[in-house]
C-alpha positions in Angstrom: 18.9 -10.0 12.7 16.4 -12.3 13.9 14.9 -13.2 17.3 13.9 -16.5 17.7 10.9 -18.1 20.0 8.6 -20.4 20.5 5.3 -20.3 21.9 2.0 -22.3 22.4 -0.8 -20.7 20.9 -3.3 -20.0 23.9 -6.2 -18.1 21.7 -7.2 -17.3 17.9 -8.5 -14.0 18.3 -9.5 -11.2 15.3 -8.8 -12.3 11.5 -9.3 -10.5 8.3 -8.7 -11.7 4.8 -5.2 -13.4 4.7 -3.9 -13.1 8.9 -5.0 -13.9 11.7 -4.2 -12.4 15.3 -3.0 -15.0 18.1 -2.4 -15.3 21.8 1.0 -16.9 22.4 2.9 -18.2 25.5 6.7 -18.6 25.7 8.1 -21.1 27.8 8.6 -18.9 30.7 5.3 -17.4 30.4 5.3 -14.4 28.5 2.5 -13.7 26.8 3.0 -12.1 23.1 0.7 -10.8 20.6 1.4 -12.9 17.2 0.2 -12.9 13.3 0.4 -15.8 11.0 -0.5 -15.9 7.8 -2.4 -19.6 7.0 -1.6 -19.7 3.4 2.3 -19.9 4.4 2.4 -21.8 7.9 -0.9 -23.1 7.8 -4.0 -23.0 10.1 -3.2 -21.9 13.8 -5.4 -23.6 16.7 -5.3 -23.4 20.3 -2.5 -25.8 21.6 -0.3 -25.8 18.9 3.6 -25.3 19.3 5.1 -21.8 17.1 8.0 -20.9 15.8 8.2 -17.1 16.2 10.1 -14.4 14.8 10.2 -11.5 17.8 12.2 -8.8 16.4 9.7 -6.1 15.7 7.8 -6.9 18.7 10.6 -6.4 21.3 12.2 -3.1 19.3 8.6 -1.7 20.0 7.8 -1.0 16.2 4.3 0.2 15.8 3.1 -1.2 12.2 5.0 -4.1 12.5 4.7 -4.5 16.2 3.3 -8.1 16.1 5.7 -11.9 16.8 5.1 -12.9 13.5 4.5 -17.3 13.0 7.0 -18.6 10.8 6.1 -22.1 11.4 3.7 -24.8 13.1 6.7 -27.3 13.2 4.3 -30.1 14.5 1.7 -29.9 11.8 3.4 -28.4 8.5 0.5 -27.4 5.9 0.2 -29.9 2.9 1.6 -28.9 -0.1 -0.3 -26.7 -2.9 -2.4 -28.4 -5.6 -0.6 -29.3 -8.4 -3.4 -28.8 -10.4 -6.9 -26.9 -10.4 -5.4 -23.7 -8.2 -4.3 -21.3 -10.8 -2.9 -19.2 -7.6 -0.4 -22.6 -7.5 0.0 -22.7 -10.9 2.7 -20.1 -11.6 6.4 -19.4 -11.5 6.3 -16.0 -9.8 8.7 -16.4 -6.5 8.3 -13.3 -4.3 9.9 -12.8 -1.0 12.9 -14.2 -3.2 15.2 -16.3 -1.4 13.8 -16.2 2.3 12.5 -19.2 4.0 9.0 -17.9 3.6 9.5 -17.4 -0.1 5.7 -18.0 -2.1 5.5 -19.4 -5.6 2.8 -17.6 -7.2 1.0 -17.2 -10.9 2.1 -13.8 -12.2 -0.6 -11.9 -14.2 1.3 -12.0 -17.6 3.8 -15.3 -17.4 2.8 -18.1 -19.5 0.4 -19.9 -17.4 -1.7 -17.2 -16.7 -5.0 -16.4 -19.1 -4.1 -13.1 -19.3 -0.6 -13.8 -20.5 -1.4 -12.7 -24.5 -3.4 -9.9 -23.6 -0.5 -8.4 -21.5 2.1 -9.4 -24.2 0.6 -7.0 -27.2 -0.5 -4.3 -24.3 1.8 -1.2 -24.9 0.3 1.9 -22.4 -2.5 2.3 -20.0 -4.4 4.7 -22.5 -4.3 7.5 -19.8 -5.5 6.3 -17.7 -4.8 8.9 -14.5 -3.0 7.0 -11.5 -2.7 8.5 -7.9 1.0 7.9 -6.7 0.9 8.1 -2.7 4.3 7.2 -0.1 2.0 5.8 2.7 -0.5 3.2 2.7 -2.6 5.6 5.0 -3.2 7.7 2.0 -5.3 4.9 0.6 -8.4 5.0 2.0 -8.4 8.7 1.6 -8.0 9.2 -2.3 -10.1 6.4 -2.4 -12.7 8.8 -0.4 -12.0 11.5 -2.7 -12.7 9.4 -6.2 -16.4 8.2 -4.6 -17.1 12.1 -3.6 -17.2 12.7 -7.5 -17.4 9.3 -9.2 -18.7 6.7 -7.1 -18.7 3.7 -9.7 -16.0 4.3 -11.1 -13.2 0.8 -11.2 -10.3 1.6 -8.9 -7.3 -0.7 -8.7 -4.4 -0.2 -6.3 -1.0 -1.3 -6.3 0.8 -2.6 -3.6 4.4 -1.8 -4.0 7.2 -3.4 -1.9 8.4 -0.7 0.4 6.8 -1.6 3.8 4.3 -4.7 4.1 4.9 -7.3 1.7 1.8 -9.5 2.1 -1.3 -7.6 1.2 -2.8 -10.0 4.1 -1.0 -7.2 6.6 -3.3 -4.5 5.9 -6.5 -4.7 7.9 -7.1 -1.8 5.7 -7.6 -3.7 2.5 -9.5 -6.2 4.1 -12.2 -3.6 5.0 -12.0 -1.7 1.5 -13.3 -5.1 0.0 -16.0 -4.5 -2.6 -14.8 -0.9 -2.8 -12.1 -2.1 -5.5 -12.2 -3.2 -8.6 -8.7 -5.6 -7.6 -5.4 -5.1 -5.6 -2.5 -6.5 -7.7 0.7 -6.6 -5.3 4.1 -5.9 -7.5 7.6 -6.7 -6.6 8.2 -8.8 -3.8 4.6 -7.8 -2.3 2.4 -10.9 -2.7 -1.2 -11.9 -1.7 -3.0 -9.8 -4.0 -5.8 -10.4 -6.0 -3.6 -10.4 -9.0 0.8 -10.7 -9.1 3.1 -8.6 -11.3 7.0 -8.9 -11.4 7.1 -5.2 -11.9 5.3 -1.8 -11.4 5.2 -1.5 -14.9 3.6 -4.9 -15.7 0.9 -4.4 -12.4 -0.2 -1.0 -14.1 -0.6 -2.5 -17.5 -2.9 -5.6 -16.1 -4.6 -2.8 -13.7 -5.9 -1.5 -17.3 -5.9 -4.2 -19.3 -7.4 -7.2 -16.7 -9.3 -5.5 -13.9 -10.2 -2.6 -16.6 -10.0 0.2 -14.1 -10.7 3.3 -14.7 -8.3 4.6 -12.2 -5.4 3.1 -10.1 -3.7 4.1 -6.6 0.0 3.0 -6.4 1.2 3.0 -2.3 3.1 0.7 -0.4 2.0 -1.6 2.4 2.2 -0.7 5.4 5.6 -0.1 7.3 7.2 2.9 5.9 11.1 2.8 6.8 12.7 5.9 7.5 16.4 7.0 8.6 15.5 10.5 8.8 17.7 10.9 5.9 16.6 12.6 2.8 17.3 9.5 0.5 17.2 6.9 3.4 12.8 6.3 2.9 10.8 3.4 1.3 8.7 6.2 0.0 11.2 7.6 -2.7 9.7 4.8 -4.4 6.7 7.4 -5.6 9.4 9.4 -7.8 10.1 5.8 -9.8 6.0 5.4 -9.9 6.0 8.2 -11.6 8.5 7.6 -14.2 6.2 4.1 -14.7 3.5 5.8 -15.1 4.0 8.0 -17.5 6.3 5.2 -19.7 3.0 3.7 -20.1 1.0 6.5 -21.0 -0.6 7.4 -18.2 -1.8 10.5 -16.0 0.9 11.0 -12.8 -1.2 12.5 -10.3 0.7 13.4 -6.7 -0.6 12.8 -3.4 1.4 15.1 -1.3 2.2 14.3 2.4 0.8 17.4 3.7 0.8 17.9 7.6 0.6 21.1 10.5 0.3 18.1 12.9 3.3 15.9 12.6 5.9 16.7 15.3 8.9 16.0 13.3 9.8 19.5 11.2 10.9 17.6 8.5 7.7 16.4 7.8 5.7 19.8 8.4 4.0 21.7 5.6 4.7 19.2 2.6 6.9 16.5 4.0 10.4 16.0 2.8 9.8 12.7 1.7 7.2 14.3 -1.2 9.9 17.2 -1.8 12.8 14.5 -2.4 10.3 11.8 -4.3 8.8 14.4 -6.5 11.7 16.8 -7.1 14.5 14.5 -7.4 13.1 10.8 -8.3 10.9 11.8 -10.7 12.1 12.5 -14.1 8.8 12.7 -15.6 6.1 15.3 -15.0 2.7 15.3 -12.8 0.2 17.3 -11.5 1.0 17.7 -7.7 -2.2 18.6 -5.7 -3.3 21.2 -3.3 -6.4 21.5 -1.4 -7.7 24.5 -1.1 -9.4 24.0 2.0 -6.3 24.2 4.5 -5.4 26.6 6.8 -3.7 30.0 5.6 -0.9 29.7 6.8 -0.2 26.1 6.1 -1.3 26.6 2.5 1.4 29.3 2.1 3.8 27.2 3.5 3.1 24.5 0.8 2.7 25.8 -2.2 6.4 27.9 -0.8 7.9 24.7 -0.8 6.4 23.6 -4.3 7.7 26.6 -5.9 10.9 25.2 -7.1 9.0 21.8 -8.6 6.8 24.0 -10.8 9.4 23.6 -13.5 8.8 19.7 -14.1 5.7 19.3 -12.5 2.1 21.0 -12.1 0.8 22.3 -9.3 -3.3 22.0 -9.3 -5.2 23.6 -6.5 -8.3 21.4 -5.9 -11.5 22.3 -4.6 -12.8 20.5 -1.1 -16.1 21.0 -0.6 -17.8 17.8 0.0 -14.3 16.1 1.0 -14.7 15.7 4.7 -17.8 14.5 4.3 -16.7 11.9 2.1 -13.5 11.0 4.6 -15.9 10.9 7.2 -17.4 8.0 5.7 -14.5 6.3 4.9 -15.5 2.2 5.1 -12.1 2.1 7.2 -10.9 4.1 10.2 -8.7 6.7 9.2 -5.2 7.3 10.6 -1.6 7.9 9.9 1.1 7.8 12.4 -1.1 7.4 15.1 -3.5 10.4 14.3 -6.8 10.1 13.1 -9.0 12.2 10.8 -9.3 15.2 13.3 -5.9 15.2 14.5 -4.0 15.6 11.0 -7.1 16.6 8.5 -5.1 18.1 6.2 -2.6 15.1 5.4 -6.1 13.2 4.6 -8.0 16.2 3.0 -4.6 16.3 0.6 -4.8 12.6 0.0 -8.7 13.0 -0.8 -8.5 16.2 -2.9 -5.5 13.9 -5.6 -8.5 11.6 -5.3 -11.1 14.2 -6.8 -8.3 15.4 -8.7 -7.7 12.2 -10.9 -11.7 11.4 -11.4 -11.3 15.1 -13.2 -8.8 13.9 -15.3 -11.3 11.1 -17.0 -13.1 14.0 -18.9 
């Protein structure tokens, strides 16, 4: 459960949109990285007394390897605006029934001005959407889309698998400007827009940022058992289904790797095999690059054989994709390996990218 501190905050160090990084000291003088997020607790300054949860710091997690503020018990925030803050205006609670629960304006409840445009929407008027199981894989197809169709309006959605604040990812902060809106669904919150559900995110990713394309992924964090069921990331194989109930293009970002050390997720992981062959019940177009090793590519499209029957399998060319990856506005890297060290899980990502801008005829 949880592991309780508390600290003095000794420095405010690196911030992006939504966190900011601390320099804490216990009482018997540890000193802890922490995060706090100042639209829940507030605005951290040196001196100030933390309440800290310390639970994926001491396990040694990696993503979530931070103590994380839960409060600044000597100078508690002011309440929201009642009035004037639209973000303060709604009756969206996320993080449902946790002390750190926010009350947000969903995109389509009553309050909202988009709330009659997102009552008589029905589809997304194909619009193709890139379905990805780590939030590494962003940056990537969002690499691929510019290679062929650099204004295009790209929205992503943050589903609730691993991060739930959108302020988490120092990835989104850096791809500001390079989306047309990030709209958080489920119990994710701090996105430019909230959505109760998958489906009504998609339909205000057409309909309210008018994107041309979308990117669903979840925040960072993936959990994993090492089961084939036990993964945050079966939650592609449901975005899926969304996507095509609305009437859109399912395109499949495959979790290709000859680099990961784990078997399981060599060649095309088992998290794509079990997402995209058994979760989803509707059909997409699962893509290849063509620029991967020989013997890598034989062990993929081996493994996609038997998902041919729902799905597509569309081999796409890469020429011009490392380029594009190389200049990536954000550092690349999953599970601790950069661009050079697992090219083809980010070439794969890139190439569903290039992929979907095809599919805008």
């Amino acid at each position: 459960m949880v592991r309780w501190r508390t600290g003095s905050v000794t420095a405010v160090r690196r911030r992006w949109t939504g966190a900011v990084e601390l320099d804490v000291t216990l009482p018997d003088s540890t000193a802890v990285r922490a995060l706090a997020y100042p639209a829940l607790v507030g605005e951290p300054r040196p001196g100030d007394r933390v309440l800290l949860n310390v639970g994926a710091l001491l396990m040694g997690l990696g993503t979530g390897g931070y103590a994380l503020v839960v409060a600044l018990p000597d100078r508690l925030p002011a309440d929201p605006p009642q009035a004037g803050d639209t973000r303060d205006a709604g009756h969206l609670v996320k993080a449902r029934y946790t002390p750190l629960q926010p009350i947000l304006l969903g995109v389509d409840e009553e309050a909202s001005p988009h709330h009659d445009l997102l009552a008589a929407a029905e589809d997304v008027g194909g619009m193709p959407v890139v379905t990805a199981d780590l939030h590494s894989a962003l940056p990537a197809v969002l690499a691929g889309i510019r290679a062929d169709a650099p204004d295009a309006r790209v929205a992503y959605l943050l589903t609730d698998g691993g991060a739930l604040p959108a302020w988490f990812s120092r990835t989104l902060a850096g791809l500001a400007g390079h989306l047309a809106g990030t709209i958080s669904v489920g119990q994710a919150f701090g996105g430019d827009l909230e959505a109760s559900t998958l489906h009504s995110g998609l339909l205000a990713a057409r309909h309210v940022l008018r994107a041309d394309l979308a990117v669903v992924a979840q925040g960072p964090g993936n959990l994993g058992t090492g089961t084939r069921w036990g993964f945050s990331g079966v939650a592609v194989g449901e975005a899926v289904n969304a996507v095509a109930t609305l009437g859109g293009r399912p395109v499949g970002s495959l979790r290709v790797s000859a680099a990961d050390p784990r078997p399981r997720h060599r060649g095309v992981s088992h998290h794509s095999l079990t997402a995209y062959g058994r979760v989803a019940l509707a059909g997409a177009d699962l893509v290849v690059p063509d620029g991967l090793d020989r013997a890598l590519a034989a062990q993929v499209h081996a493994a996609l054989a038997p998902l041919a029957a729902r799905h597509t399998v569309v081999t796409v060319p890469t020429d011009g994709l490392d380029a594009a990856l190389r200049a990536s506005p954000v550092g690349l890297s999953t599970m601790g390996r950069g661009l050079d060290a697992d090219h083809a899980y980010f070439l794969a990502a890139a190439a569903a990218g290039r992929h979907a801008v095809r599919l805008l005829g």
